[in-house]
C-alpha positions in Angstrom: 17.0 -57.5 -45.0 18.4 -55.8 -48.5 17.2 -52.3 -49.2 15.5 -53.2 -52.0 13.0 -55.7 -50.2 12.7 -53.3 -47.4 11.3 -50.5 -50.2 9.2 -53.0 -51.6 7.4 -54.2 -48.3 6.7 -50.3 -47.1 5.0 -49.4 -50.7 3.2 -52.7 -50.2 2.5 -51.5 -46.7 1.4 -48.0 -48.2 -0.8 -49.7 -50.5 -2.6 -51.5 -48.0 -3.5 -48.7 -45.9 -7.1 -47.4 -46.2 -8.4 -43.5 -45.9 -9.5 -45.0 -42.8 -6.6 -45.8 -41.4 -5.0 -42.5 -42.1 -8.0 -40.8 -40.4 -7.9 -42.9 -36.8 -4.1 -41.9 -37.4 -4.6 -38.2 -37.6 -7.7 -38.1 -34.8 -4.8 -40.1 -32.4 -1.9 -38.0 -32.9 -4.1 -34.8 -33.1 -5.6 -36.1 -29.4 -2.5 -36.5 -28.3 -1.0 -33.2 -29.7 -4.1 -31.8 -27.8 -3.5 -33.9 -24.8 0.2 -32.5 -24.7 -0.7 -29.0 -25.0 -3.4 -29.0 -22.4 -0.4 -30.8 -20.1 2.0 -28.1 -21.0 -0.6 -25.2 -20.6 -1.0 -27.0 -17.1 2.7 -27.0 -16.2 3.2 -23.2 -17.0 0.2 -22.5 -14.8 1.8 -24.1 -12.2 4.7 -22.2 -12.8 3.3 -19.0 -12.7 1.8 -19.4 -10.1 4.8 -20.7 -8.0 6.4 -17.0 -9.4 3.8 -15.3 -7.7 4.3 -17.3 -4.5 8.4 -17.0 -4.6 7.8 -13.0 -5.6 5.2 -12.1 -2.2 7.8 -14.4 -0.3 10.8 -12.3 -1.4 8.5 -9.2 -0.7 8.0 -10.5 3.0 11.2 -11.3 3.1 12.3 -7.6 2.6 10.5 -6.8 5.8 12.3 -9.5 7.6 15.8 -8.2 6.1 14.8 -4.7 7.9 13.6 -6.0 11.2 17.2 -6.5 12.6 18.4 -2.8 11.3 15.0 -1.6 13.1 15.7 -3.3 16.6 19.6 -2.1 16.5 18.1 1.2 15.5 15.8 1.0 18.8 18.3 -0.5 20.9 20.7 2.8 20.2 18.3 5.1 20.6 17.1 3.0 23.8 20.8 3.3 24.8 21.3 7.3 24.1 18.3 7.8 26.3 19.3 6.0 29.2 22.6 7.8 28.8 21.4 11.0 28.6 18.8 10.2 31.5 22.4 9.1 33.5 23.6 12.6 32.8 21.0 14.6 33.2 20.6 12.6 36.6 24.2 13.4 37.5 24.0 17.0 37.1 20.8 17.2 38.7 22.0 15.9 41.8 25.2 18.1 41.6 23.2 21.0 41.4 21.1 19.8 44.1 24.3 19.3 46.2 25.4 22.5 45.6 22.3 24.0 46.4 22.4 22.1 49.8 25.6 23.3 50.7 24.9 26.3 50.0 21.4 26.8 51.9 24.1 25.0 54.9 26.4 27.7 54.4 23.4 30.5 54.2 21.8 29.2 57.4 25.2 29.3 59.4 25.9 32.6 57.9 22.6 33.4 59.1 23.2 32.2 63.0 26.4 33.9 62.9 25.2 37.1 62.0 22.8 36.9 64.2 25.5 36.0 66.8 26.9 39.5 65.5 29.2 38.3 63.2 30.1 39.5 60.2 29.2 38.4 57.1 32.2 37.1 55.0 31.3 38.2 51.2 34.5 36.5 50.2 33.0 33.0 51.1 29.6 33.7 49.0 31.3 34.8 46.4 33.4 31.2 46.0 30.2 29.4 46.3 28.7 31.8 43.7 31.9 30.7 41.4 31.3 27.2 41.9 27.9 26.9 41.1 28.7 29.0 38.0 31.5 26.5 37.5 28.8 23.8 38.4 26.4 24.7 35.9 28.7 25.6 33.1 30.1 21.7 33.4 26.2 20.5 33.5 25.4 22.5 30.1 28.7 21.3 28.8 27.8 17.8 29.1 24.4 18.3 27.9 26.0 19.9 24.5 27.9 16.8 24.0 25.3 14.4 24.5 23.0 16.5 22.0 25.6 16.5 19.2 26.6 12.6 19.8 23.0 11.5 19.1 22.3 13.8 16.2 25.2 11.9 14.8 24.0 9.0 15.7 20.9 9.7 14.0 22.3 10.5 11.0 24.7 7.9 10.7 21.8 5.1 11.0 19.8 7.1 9.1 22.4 6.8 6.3 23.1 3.7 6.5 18.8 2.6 6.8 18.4 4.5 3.5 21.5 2.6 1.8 20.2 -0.9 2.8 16.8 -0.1 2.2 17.8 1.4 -1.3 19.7 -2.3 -1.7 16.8 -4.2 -0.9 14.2 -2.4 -3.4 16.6 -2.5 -5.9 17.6 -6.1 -5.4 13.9 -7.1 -5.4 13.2 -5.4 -8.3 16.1 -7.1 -10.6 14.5 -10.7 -8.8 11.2 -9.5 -10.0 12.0 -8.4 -13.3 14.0 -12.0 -14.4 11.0 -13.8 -12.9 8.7 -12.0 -15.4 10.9 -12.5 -18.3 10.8 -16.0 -17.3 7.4 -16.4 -17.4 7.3 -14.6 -21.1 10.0 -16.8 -22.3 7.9 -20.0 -21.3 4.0 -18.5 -22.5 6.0 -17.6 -26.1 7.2 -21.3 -26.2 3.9 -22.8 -25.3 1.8 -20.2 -27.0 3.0 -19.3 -30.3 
């Protein structure tokens, strides 16, 4: 079809239609401009609300990310305690054996000086020396097992308070995109 027929038929066209006509029109289209907005309003409801789920997951999730650090953290400490209970159990039963011996070496002492033997000073005084030299080992020990769990405890303390710092800070940049998110959609449904 020519242009010019094509012009003519539409005026005709435009002639023919009534007030009516151009009333159901607008009703229809302003039902379904109504119909789309309601579906839209719907769909960033949805949204939103799938934000909120995915934002309390990712704030679970937090918890979970700390769980591990927790049970290494309890499984060192659970480990410098059974260490330090292995220690303190060795020195305890040095000390104990040098008590024996020397409540052995007392008691035969004792009988032969009963016997009328003298008392050999010289011998007390070694056994005095080692159990100085026993004791000075056990608090030794004890020093060294105190200082290598107060670094321990700093060094997880350290690095707890990094990852945690991480985490918040991490959830909070999640958190903050979501929300602009949901402002960029309400602005383009609700003008």
């Amino acid at each position: 079809m020519d242009p010019e027929t094509k012009e003519y038929l539409e005026r005709i066209l435009v002639g023919l239609t009534t007030k009516e006509d151009v009333e159901k029109l607008r009703q229809e289209t302003k039902s379904n401009f109504r119909q789309l907005k309601e579906e839209i309003k719907n769909q960033i409801l949805e949204w939103r609300q799938e934000v909120k789920t995915d934002v309390e997951q990712l704030r679970k999730g937090g918890s979970e990310e700390t769980d591990p650090i927790r049970k290494e953290l309890r499984d060192g400490i659970q480990d410098l305690k059974a260490e330090t209970q292995s220690a303190l159990d060795q020195a305890v039963q040095k000390l104990e054996t040098l008590l024996q011996d020397m409540k052995e070496e007392r008691e035969t002492r004792s009988a032969v000086a009963r016997e009328g033997a003298s008392l050999d000073v010289s011998g007390l005084k070694e056994k005095m020396e080692l159990l100085r030299d026993g004791i000075k080992e056990v608090t030794e020990e004890i020093t060294f097992i105190k200082e290598k769990m107060k670094d321990g405890f700093v060094d997880v303390q350290t690095e707890l308070g990094s990852m945690i710092r991480f985490s918040y800070a991490d959830l909070e940049r999640r958190f903050n995109a979501l929300e602009a998110r949901i402002k960029a959609l309400e602005k383009m449904v609700f003008p």
